[in-house]
N, CA, C and O atoms as a MOPAC input file, in Angstrom:
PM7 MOZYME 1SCF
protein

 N     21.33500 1    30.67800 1   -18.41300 1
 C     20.97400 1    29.60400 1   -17.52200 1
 C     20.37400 1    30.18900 1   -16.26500 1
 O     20.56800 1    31.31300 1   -15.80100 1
 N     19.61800 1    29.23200 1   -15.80600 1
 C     18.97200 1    30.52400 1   -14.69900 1
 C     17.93100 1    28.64700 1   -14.11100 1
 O     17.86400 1    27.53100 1   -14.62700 1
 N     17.30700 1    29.31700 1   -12.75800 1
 C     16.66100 1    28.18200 1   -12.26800 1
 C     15.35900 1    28.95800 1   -11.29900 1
 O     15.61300 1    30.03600 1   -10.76100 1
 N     14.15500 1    28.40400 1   -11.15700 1
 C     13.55000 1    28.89600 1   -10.61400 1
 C     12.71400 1    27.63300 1    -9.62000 1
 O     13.16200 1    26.50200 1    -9.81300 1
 N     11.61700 1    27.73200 1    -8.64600 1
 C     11.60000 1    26.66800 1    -7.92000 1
 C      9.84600 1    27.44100 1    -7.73700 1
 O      9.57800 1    28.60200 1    -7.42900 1
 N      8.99300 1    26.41300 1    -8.02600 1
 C      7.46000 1    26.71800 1    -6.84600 1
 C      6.88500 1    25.45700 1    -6.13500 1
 O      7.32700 1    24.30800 1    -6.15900 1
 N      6.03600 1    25.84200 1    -5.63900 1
 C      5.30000 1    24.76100 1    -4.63100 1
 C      4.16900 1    25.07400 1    -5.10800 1
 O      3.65000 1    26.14300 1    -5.42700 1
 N      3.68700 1    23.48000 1    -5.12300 1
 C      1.98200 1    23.23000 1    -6.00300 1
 C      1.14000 1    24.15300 1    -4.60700 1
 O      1.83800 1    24.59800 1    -3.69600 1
 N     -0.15600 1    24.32000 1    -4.60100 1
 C     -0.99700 1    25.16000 1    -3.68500 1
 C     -0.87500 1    24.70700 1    -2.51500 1
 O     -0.52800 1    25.43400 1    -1.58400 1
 N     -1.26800 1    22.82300 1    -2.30900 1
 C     -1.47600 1    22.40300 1    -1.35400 1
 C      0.41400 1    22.12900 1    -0.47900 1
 O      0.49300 1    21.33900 1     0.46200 1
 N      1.42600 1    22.72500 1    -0.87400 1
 C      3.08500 1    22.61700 1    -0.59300 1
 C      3.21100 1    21.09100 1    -0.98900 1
 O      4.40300 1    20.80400 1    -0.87900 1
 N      2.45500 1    19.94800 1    -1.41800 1
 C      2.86400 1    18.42200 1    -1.40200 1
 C      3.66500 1    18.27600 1    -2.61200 1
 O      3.84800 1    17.19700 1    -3.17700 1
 N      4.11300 1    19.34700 1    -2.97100 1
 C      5.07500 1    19.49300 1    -4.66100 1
 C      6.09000 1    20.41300 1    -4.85900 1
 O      5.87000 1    21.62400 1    -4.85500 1
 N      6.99200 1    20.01300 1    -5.00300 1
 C      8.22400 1    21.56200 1    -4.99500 1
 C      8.78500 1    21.19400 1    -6.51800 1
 O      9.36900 1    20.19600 1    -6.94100 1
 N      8.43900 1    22.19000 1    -7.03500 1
 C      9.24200 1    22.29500 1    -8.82900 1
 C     10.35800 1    23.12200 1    -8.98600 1
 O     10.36600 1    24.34200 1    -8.82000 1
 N     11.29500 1    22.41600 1    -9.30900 1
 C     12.00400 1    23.15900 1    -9.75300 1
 C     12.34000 1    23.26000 1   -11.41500 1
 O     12.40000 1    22.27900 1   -12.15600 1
 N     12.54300 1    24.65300 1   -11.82700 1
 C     13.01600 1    24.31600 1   -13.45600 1
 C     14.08800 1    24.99700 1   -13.50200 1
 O     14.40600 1    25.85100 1   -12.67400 1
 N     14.81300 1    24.62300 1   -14.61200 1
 C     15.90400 1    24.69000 1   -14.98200 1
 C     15.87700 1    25.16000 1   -16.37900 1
 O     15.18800 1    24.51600 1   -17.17000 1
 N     16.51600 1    26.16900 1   -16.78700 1
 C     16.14000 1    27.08400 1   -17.77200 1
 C     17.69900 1    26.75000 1   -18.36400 1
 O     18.54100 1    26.41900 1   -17.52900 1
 N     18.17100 1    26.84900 1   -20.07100 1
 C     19.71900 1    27.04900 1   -20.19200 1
 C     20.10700 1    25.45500 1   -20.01000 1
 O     19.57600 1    24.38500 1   -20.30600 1
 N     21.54500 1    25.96000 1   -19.24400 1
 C     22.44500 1    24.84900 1   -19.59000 1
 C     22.29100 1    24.60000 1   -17.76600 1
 O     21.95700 1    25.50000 1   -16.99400 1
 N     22.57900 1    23.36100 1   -17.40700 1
 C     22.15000 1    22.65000 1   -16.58700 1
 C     23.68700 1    21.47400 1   -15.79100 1
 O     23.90800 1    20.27800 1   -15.59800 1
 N     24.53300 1    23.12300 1   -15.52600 1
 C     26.04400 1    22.57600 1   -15.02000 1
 C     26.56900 1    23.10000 1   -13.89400 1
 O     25.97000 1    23.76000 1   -13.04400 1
 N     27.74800 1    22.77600 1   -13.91200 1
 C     28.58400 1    23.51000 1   -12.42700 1
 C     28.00600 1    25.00800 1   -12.09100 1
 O     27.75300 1    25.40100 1   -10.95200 1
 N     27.90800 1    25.46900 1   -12.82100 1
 C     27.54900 1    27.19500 1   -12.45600 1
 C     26.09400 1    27.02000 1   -11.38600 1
 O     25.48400 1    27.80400 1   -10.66000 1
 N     26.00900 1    26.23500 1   -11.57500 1
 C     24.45200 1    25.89100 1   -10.58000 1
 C     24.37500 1    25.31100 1    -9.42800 1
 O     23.36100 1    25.09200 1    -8.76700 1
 N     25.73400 1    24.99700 1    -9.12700 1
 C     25.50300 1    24.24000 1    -8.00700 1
 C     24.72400 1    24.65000 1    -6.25600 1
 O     24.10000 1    23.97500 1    -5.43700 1
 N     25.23300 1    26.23800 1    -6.31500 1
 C     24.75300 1    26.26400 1    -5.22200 1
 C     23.36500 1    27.22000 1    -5.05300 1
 O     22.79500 1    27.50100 1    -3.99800 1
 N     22.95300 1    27.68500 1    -6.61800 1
 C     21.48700 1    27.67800 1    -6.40800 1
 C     20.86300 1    26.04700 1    -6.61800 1
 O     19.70900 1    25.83800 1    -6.24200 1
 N     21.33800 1    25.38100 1    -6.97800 1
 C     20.26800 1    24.06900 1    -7.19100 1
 C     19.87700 1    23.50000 1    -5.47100 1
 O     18.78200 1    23.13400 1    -5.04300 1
 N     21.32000 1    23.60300 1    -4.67600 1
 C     21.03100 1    22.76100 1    -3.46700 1
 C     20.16000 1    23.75100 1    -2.59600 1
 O     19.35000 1    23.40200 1    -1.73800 1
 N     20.49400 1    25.16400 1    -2.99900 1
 C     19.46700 1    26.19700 1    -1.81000 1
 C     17.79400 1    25.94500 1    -2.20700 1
 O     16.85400 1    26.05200 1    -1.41900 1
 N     17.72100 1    25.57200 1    -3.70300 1
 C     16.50900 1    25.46100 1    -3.98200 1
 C     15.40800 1    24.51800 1    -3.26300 1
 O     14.17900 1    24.57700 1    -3.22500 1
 N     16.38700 1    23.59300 1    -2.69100 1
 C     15.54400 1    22.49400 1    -1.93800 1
 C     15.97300 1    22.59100 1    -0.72500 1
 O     15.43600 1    21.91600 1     0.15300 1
 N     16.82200 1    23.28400 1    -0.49300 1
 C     17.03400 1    22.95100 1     1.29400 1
 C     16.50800 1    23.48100 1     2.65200 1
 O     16.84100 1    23.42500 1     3.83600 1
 N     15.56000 1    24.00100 1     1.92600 1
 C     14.26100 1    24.85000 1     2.99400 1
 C     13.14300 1    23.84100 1     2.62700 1
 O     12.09700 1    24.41200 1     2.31800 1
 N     13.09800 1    22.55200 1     2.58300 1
 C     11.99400 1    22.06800 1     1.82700 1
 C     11.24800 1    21.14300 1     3.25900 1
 O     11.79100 1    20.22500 1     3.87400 1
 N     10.03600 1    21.66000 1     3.48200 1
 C      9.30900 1    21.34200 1     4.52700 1
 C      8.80800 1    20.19700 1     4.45500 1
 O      8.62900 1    19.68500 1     3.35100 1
 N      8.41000 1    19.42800 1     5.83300 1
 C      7.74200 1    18.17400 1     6.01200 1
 C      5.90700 1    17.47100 1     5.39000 1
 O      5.23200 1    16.44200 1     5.42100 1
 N      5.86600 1    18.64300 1     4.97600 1
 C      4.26500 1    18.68500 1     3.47900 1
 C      4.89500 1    18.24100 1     2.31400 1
 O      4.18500 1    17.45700 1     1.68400 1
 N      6.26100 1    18.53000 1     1.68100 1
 C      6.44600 1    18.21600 1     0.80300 1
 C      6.49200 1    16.79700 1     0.48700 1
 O      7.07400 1    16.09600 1     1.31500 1
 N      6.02600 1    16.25800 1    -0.48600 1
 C      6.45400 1    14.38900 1    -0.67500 1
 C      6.79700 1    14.21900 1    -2.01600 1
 O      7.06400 1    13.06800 1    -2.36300 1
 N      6.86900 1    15.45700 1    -3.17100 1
 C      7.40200 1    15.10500 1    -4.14500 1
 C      8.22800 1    16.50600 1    -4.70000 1
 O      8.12800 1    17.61500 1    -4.17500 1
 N      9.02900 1    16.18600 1    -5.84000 1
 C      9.78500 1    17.04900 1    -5.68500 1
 C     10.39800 1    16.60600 1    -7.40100 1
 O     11.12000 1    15.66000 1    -7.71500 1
 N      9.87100 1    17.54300 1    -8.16600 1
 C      9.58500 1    17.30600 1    -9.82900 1
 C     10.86700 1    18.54800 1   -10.50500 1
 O     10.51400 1    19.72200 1   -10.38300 1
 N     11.91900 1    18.36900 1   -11.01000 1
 C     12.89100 1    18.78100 1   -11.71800 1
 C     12.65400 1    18.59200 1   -13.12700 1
 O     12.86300 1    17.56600 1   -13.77500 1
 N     12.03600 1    20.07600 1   -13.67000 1
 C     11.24100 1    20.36500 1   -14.69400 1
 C     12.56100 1    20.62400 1   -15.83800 1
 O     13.16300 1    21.69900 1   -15.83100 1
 N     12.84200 1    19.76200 1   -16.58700 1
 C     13.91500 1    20.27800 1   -17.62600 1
 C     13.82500 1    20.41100 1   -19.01900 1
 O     14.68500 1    20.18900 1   -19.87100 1
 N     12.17400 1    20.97100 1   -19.19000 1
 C     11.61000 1    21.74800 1   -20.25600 1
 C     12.36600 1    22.21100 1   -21.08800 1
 O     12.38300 1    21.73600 1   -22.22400 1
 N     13.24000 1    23.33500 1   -20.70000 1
 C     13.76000 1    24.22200 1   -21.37100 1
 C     15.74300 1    24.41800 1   -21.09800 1
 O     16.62200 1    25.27200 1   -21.21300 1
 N     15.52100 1    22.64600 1   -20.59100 1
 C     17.20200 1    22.77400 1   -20.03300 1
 C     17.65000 1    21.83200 1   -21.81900 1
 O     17.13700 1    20.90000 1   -22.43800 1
 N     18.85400 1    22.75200 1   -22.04500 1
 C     19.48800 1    22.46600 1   -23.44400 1
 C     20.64300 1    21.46400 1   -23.06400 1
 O     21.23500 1    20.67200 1   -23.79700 1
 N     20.74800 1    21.62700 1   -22.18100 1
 C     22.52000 1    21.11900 1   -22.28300 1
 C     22.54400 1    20.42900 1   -20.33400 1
 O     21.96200 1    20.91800 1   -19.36600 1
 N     23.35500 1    19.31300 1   -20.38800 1
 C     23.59300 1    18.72800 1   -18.80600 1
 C     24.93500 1    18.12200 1   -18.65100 1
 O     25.32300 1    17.34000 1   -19.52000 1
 N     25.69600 1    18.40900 1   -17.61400 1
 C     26.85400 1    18.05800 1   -17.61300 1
 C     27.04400 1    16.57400 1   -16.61900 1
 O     26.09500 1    16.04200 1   -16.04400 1
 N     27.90600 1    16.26700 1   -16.59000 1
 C     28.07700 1    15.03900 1   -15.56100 1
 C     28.17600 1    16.16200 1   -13.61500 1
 O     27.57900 1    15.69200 1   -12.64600 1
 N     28.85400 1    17.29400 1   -13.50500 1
 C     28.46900 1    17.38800 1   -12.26300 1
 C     26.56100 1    18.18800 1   -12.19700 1
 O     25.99400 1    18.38800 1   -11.12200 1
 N     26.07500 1    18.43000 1   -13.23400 1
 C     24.33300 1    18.14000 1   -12.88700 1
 C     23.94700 1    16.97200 1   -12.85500 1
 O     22.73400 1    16.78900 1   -12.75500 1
 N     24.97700 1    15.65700 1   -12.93800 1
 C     24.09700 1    14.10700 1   -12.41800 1
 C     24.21500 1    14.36900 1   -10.87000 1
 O     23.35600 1    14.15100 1   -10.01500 1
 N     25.90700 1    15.06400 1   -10.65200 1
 C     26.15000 1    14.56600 1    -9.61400 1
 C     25.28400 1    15.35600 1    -8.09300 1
 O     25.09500 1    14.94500 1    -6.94800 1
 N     24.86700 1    16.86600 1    -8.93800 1
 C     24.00000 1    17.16700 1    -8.26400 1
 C     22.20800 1    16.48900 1    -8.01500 1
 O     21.38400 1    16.73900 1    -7.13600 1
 N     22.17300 1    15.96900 1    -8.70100 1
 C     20.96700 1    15.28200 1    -8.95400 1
 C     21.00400 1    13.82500 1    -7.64400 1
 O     19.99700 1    13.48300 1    -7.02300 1
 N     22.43500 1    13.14400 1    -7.47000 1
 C     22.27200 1    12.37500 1    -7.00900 1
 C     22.56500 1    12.74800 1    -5.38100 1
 O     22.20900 1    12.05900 1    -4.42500 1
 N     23.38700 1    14.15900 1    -5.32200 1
 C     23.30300 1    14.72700 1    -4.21300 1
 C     22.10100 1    14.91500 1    -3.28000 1
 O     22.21200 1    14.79200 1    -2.06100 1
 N     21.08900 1    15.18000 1    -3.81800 1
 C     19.99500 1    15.99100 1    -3.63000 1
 C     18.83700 1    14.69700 1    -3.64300 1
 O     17.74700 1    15.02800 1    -3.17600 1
 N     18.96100 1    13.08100 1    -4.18400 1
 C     18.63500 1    12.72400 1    -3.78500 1
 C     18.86400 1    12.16700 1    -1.92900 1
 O     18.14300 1    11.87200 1    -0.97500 1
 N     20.44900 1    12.28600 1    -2.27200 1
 C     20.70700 1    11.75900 1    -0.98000 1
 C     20.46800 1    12.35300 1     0.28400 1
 O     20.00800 1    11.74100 1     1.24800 1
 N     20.89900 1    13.98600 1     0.26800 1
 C     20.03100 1    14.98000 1     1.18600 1
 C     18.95000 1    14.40100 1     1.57400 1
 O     18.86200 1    13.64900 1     2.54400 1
 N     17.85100 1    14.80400 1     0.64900 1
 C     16.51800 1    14.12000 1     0.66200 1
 C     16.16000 1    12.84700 1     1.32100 1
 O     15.20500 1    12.85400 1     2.09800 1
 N     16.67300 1    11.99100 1     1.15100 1
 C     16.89400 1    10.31900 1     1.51500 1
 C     15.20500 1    10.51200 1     1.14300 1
 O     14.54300 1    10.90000 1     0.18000 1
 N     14.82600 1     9.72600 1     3.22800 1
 C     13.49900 1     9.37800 1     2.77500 1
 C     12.10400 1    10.65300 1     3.04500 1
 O     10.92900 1    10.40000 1     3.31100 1
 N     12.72800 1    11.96600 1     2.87200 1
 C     11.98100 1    12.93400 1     3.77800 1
 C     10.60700 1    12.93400 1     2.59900 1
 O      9.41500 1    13.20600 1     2.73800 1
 N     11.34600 1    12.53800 1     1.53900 1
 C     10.03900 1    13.19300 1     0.12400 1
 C      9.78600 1    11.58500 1    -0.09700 1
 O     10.59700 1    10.71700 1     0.22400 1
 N      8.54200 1    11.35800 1    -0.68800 1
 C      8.24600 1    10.25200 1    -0.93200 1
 C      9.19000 1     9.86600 1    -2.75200 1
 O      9.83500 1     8.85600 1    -3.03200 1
 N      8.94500 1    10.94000 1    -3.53600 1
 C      9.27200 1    10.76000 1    -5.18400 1
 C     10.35800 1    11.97100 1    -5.97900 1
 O     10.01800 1    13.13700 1    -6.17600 1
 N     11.28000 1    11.57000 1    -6.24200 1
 C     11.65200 1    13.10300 1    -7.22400 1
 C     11.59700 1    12.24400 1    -8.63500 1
 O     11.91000 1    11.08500 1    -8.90700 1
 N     11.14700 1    13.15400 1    -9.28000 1
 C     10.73400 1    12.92000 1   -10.88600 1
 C     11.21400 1    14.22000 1   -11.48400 1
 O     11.04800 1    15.38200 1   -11.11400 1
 N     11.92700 1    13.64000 1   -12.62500 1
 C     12.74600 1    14.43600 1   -13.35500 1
 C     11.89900 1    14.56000 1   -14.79400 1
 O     11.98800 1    13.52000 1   -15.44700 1
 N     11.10200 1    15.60100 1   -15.42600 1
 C     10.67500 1    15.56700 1   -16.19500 1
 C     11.02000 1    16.60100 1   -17.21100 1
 O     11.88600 1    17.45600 1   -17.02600 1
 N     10.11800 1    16.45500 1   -18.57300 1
 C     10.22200 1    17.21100 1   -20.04900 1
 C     11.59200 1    17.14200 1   -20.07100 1
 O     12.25600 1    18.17200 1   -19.95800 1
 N     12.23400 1    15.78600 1   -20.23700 1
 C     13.27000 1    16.09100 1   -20.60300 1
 C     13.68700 1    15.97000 1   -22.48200 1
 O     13.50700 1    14.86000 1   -22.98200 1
 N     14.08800 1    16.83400 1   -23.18700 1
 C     14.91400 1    16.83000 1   -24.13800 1
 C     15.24900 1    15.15800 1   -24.24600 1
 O     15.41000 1    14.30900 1   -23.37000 1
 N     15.28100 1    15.08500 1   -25.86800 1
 C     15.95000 1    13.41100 1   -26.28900 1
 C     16.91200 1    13.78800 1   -25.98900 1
 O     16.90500 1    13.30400 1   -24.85800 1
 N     17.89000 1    14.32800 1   -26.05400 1
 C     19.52300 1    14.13600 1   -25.72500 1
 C     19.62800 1    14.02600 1   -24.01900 1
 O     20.48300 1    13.45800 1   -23.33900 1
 N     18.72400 1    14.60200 1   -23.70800 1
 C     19.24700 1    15.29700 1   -22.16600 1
 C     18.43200 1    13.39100 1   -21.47600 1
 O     18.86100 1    13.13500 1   -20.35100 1
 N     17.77200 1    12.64400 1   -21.85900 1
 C     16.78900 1    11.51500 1   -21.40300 1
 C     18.15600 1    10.63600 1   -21.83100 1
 O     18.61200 1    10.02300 1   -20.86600 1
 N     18.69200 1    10.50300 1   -22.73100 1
 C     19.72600 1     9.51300 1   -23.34700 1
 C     20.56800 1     9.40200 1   -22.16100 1
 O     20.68200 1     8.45900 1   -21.37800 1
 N     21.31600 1    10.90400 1   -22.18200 1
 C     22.46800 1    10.65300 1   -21.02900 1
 C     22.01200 1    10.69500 1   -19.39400 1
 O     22.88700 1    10.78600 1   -18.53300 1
 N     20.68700 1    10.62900 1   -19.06100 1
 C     20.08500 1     9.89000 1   -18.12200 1
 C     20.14100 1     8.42600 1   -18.14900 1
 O     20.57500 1     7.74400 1   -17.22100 1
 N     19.67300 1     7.96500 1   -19.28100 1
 C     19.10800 1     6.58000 1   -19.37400 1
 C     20.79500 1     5.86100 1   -19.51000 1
 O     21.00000 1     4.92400 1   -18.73800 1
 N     21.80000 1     6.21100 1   -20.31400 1
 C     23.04100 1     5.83900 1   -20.47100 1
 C     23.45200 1     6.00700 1   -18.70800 1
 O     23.95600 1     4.98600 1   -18.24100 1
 N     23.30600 1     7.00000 1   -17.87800 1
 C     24.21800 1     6.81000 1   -16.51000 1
 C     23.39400 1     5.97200 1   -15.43500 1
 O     23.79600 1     5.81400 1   -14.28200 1
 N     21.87100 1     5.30600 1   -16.06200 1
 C     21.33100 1     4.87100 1   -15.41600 1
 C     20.35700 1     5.16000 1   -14.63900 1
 O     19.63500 1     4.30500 1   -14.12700 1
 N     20.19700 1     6.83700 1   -14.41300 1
 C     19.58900 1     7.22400 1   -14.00300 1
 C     17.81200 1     6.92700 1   -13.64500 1
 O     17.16900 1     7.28000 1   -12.65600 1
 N     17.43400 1     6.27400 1   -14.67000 1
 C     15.95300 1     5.53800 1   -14.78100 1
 C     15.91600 1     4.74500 1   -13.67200 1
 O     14.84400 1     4.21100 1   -13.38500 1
 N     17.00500 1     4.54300 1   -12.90400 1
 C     16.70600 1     3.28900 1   -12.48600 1
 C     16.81100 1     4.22600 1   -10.55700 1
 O     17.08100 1     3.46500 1    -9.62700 1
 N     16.70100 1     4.96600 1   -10.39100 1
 C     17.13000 1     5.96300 1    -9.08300 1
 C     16.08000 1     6.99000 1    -9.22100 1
 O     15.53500 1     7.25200 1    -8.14900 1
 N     15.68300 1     7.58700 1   -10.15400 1
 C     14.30600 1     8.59900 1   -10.17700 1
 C     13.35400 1     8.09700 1   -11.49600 1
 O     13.69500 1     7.32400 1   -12.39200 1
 N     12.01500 1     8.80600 1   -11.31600 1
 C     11.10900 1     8.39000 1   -12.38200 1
 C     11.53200 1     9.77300 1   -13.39200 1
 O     11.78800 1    10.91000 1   -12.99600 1
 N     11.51400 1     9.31500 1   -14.67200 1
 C     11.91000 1    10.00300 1   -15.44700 1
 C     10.62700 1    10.17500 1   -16.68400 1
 O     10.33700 1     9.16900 1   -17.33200 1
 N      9.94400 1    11.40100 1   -16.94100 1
 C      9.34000 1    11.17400 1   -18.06800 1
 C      9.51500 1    12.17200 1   -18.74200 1
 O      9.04600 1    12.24000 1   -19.87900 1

């Protein structure tokens, strides 16, 4: 499991991906990943390509990190997600708090 983070050219994009399993062991690289995140940024895309596995405290980081955030970013979008890993989004509701594709 492992996580890595870039910014599109113009900084208006901060990616983060998430490699592995996508749980507690992450917590405090996930929140450092965004918490240097400058006033250019307005979106902020959680790439879970290659994330296998998500636990209930990666919702709870997810909903952390919106709340940090509040209104500083305009969008976080949670994408490539895995059918299993979109289910237990769509089951906690999650669709309805970030754009998910």
């Amino acid at each position: 499991m492992s996580l890595s983070k870039s910014a599109s050219a113009d900084g208006a994009t901060l990616t983060i991906q998430i490699k592995g399993k996508f749980d507690f062991n992450l917590v405090q690289s996930f929140r450092q990943s965004y918490s240097d995140i400058n006033e250019k940024t307005a979106k902020v895309v959680i790439d879970l390509r290659e994330t296998d596995y998500m636990d209930s405290s990666a919702l709870g980081m997810l909903l952390n990190m919106k709340k940090t955030l509040g209104t500083s970013v305009d969008a976080i979008q949670i994408s490539n997600c895995q059918p299993q890993l979109k289910k237990i989004l769509q089951i906690s509701r999650f669709d309805k708090k970030f754009d998910i594709d």
